[in-house]
C-alpha positions in Angstrom: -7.0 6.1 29.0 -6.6 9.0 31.4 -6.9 6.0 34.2 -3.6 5.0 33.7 -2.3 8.7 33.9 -3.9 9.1 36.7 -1.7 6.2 38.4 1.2 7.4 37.2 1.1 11.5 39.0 -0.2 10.0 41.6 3.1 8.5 42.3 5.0 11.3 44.7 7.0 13.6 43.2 6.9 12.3 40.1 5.5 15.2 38.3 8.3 17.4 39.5 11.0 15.1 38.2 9.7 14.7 34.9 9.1 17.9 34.4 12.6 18.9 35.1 14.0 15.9 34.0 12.6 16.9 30.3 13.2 20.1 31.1 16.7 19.7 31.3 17.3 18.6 27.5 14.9 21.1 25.9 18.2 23.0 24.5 19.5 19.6 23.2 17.7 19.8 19.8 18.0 23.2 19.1 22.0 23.2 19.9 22.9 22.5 16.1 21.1 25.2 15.2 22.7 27.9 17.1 26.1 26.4 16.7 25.6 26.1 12.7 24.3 29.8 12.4 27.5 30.8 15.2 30.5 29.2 13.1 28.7 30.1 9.7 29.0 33.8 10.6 31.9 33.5 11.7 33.2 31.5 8.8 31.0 31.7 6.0 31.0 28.1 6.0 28.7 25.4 6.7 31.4 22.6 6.3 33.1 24.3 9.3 29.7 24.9 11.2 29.2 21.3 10.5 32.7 20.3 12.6 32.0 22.2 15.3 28.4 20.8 16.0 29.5 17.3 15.1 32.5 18.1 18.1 29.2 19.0 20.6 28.1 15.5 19.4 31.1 13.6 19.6 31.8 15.5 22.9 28.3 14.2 24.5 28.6 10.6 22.7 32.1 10.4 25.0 30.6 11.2 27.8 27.3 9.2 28.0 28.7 6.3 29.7 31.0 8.3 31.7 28.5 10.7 33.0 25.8 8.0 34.0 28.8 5.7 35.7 29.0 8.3 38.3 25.3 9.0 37.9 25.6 5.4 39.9 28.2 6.8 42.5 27.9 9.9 43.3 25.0 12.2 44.5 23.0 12.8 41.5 22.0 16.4 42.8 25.6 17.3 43.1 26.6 16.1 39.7 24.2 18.0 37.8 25.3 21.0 39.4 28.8 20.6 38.9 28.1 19.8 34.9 25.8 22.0 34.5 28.4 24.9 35.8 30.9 23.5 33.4 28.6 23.3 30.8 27.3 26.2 31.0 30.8 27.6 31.1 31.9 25.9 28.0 29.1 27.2 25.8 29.6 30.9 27.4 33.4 30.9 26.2 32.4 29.3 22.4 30.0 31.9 22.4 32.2 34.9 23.0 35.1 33.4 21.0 36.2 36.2 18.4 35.6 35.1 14.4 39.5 34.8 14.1 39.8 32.1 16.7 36.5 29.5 15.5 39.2 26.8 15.2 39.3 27.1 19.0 35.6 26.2 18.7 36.1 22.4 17.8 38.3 21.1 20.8 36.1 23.6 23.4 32.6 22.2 22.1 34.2 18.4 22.2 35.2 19.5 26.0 32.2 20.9 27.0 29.9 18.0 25.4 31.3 15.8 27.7 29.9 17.5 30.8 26.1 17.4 29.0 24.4 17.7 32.4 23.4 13.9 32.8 19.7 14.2 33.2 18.2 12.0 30.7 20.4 9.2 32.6 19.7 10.1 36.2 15.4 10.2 35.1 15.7 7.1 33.3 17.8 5.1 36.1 15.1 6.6 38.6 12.0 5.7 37.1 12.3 2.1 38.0 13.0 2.8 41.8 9.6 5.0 41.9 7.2 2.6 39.6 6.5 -0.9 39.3 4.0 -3.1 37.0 1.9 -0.7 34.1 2.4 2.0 36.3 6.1 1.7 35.0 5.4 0.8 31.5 3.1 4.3 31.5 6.2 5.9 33.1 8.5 5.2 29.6 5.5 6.1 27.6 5.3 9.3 29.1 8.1 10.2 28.7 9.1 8.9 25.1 5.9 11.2 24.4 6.7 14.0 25.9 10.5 13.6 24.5 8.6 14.2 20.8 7.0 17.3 22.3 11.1 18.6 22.7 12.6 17.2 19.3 9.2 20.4 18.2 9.7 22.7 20.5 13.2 22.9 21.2 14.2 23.4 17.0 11.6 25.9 16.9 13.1 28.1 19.9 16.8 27.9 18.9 15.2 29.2 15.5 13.3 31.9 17.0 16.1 33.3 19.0 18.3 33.0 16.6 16.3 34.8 14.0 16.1 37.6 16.3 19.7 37.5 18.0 22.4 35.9 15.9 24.1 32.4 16.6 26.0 34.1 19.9 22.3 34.9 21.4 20.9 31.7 20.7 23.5 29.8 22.1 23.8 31.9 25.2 20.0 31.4 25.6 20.2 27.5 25.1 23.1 26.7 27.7 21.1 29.2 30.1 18.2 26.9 29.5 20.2 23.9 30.0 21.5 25.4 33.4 18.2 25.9 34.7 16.6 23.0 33.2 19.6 20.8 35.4 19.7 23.1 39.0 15.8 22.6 38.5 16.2 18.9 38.3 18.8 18.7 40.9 16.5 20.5 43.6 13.7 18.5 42.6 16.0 15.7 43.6 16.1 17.1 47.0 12.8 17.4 47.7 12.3 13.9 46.9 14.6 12.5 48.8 16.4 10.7 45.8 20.0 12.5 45.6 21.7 9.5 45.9 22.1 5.9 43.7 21.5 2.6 45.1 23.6 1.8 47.7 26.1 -0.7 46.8 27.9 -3.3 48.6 31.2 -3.4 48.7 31.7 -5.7 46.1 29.9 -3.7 43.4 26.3 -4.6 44.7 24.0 -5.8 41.8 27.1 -6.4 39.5 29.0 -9.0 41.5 32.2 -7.0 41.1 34.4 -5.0 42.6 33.6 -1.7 41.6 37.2 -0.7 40.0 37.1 -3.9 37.6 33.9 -4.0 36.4 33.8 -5.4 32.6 31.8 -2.8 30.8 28.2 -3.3 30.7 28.7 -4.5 27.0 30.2 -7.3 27.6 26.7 -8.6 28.0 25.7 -9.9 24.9 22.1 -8.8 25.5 22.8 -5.1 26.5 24.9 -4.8 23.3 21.9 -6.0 21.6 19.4 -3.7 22.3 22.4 -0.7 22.2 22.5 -2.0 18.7 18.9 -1.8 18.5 18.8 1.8 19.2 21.7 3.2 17.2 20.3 1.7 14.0 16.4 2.9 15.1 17.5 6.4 15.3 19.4 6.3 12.5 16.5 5.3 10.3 14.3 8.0 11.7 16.6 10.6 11.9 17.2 9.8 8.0 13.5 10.5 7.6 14.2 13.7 9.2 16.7 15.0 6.7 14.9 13.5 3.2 11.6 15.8 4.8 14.3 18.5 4.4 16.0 17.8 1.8 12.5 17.3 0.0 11.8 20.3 0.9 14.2 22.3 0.1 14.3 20.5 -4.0 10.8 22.1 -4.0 12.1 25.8 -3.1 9.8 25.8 -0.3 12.0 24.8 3.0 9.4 25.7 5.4 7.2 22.5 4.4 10.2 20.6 6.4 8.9 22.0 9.7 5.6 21.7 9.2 6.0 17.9 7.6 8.3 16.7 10.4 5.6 17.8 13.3 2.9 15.5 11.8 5.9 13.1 11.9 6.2 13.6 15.7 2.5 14.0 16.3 1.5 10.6 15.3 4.9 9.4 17.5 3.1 11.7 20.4 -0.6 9.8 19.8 1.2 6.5 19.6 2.8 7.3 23.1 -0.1 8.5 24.6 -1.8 5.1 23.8 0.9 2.8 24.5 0.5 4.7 27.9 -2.2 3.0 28.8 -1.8 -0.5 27.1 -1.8 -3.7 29.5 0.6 -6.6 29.7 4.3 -6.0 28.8 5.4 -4.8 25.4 6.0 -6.7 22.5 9.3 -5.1 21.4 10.0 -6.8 18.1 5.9 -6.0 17.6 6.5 -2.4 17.7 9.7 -2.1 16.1 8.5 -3.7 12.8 5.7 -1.5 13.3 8.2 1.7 13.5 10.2 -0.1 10.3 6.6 -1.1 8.4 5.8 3.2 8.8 8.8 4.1 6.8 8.5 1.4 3.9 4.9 3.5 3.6 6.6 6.7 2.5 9.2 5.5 0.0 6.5 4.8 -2.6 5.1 8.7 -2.1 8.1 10.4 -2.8 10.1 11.6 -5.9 11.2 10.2 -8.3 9.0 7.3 -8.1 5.9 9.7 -7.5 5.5 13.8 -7.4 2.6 14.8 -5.6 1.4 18.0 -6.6 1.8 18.9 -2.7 4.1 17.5 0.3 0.9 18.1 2.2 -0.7 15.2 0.6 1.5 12.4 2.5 1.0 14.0 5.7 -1.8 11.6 7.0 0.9 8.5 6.0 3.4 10.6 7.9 1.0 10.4 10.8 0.8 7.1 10.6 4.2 6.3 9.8 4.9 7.8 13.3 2.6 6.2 15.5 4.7 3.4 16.5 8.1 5.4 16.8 7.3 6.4 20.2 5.9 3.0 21.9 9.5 1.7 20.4 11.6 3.8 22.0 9.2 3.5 25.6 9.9 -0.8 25.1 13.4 -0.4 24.6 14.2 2.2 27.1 12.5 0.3 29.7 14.1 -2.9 28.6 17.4 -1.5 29.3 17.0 -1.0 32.6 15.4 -4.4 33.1 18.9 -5.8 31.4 21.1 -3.6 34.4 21.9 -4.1 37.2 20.0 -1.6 39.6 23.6 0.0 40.6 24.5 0.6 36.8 21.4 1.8 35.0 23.3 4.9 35.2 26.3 4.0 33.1 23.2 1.4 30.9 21.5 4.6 30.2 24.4 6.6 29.3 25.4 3.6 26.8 21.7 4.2 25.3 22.9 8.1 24.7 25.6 7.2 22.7 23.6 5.1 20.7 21.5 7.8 20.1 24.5 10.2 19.1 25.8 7.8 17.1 22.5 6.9 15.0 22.3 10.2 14.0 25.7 11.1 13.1 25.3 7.6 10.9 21.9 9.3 9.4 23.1 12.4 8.0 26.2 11.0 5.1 24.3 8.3 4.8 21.2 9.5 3.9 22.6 12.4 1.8 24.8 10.3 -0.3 21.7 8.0 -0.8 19.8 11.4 -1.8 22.1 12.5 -4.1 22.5 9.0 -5.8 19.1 8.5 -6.3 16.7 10.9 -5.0 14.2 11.6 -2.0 12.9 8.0 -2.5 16.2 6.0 -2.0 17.0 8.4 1.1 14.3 7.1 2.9 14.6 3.8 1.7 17.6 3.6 3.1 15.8 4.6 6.5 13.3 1.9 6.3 16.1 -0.2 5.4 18.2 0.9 8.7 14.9 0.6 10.8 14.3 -3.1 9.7 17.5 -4.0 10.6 17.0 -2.9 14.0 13.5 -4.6 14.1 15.2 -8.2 12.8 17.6 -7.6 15.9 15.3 -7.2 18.5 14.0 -11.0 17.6 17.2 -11.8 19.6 16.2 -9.6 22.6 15.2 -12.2 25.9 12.4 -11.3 28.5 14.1 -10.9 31.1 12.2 -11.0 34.4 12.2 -7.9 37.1 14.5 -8.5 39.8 12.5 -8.1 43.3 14.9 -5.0 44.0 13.1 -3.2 41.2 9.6 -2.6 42.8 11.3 -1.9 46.0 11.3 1.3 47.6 14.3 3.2 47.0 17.4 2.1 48.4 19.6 5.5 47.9 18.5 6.5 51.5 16.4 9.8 52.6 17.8 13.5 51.8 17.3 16.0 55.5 13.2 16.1 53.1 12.5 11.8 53.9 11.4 10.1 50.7 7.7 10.0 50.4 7.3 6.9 49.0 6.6 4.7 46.0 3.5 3.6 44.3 3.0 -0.2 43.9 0.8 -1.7 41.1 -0.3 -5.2 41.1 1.2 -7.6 37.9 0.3 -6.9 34.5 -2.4 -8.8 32.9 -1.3 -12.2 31.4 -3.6 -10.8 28.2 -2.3 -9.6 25.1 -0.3 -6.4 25.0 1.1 -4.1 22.1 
């Protein structure tokens, strides 16, 4: 297992930039938090807390595609900077609003969610320029397993802070961590010697067209596929997320959520690890049913159709349940940037973001109408529901082979440091793969 690890840091530089690159959306899960407690003391209202936060989300779901179509044009060093000063900005002036003006908060946290510092974008567009072959396939693994490490640790730290400071410290603290996180990733771009996107002809390079009328990348019927294919995953397991809570909560004991949702993540975190080191290229529609198969385990577990006498008894099925969550999201995320164009994986991945945005803001009315119709149960089943949808969809998905530019070195030319390199891997294995 460690083997295929190894390969992977052995790559130059590529330790830095995933360190920053993940770095760089720690705050991202702990944002609702410090917004909701922010507005809520300012208000007294969740409802209104609820706005504001959904205008962060809304704000970031805008600006995915945006932010990774000049991910693909401009120095990626220099765009991080420049959103992570806005950014940063934006959350400063929410945070020091006074209680009488928190309607100001809704059009300011829309603003500033469009300049989200564009790191998951600019890591996930540069992964394929440094790896090739299972070297690349342990790439995405990595880093959907370390992304499960964030959706624990980054909750947990907005809590903390917030216990201990109010919503105003906690959300100074999280857009100070975003700031870093992105001026960290940006140098870390320097070094490397990968500031800048694929060069581009001037007729738009990969995409055959002219760069001011290019069609929007889901014009391709594939590309909208597997966007579809993400919205609808995350929206089934971010469902999950909120019954745990809601569960939780029925039993007066809310911090069983916490505790239930990281043996959730943990057996996402095994499954990646594994899937790391797996052979051959991944069976998409395998794992996804697999992800969709977890969630049909729990419905039968839950009340009203069964009361344990503790939530603890169904976390070994929650471990299980999660295994396959983060091998899913490593297959897709990869396929998308087999479906682009070199020149756009930028704008690709920031497509994929809004996906994700948008699965989760289609979770949480969902899934609390289904509570509240019929229980912990039906919530989840409408999860497991949501999740085979998306696994029937990726039967569609075609293999689509690499194009020779993607185990080439990189082609966005050397920073005053010289690129270092890449690391080649000979093909996959023709054998069987998960």
């Amino acid at each position: 297992m460690l083997m295929s690890y190894r390969r992977l840091f052995a790559v130059p530089d590529v330790g830095s930039l995933l360190f920053w690159s993940l770095a760089a959306r720690l705050h991202i899960g702990g944002m609702p938090i410090a917004v909701t407690f922010l507005v809520a003391d300012w208000t007294g209202s969740y409802a209104l807390a609820g706005m504001v936060a959904g205008g962060l989300t809304v704000g970031t779901a805008l600006g995915g595609p945006i932010r990774g179509r000049m991910a693909d044009r401009q120095p990626n060093d220099r765009l991080l900077l420049v959103s992570a000063v806005v950014y940063g900005g934006g959350l400063t002036a929410m945070a020091m609003l006074p209680a009488a003006l928190w309607w100001a908060a809704v059009p300011l946290a829309v603003f500033t969610g469009v300049f989200q510092p564009p790191a998951t974008q600019i890591g996930r567009a540069l992964w394929p320029r440094l790896t090739s072959g299972p070297v690349r396939q342990t790439m995405f693994a990595a880093e959907a397993t370390l992304q499960e490490l964030l959706f624990i640790i980054g909750p947990l730290l907005a809590a903390m802070v917030v216990g201990f400071g109010g919503g105003r410290t906690g959300l100074l603290v999280l857009g100070a961590i975003a700031c870093t996180g992105a001026v960290g990733f940006a140098l870390a771009l320097r070094r490397a010697g990968h500031t800048l996107p694929p060069r581009t002809s001037e007729t738009g390079g990969g995409s055959g067209e002219p760069a001011g009328r290019r069609r929007s990348l889901l014009t391709d019927a594939q590309v909208l596929l597997v966007i579809c294919v993400i919205m609808l995953m995350v929206a089934g397991l971010g469902s999950i997320d909120l019954a745990m809570v809601a569960w939780s909560r029925e039993l007066g004991t809310p911090g069983y959520a916490g505790g239930l949702m990281a043996v959730y993540s943990l057996g996402s975190l095994v499954g990646g690890l594994i899937a790391g080191t797996l052979a051959g290229r991944p069976r998409i529609p395998r794992r996804a049913f697999g992800t969709a198969a977890g969630a049909l385990l729990l419905v039968p577990l839950l009340p009203p159709v069964l009361h344990l006498p503790t939530p603890w008894l169904i976390g070994p099925v929650l471990f299980v349940a999660g295994l396959a969550i983060a091998p899913t999201v490593a297959a897709v995320t990869e396929r998308v940037g087999d479906l682009a164009p070199p020149d756009r994986r930028g704008e690709a991945y920031g497509w994929m973001t809004t996906a994700t945005t948008g699965g989760i803001s289609l979770a949480s009315p969902l899934t609390g109408w289904l509570i509240d119709l019929g229980g912990i149960a039906l919530g989840v089943a409408g999860a497991a529901a949501l999740a085979v949808l998306g696994a029937l969809l990726t039967l569609g998905m075609k293999v689509r082979r690499p194009t020779a530019g993607d185990a080439a070195p990189p082609t966005g030319g050397p920073s005053p440091a010289g690129p270092r390199g890449t690391a080649e891997s000979p093909p996959p294995p023709s054998g069987p793969s998960a």
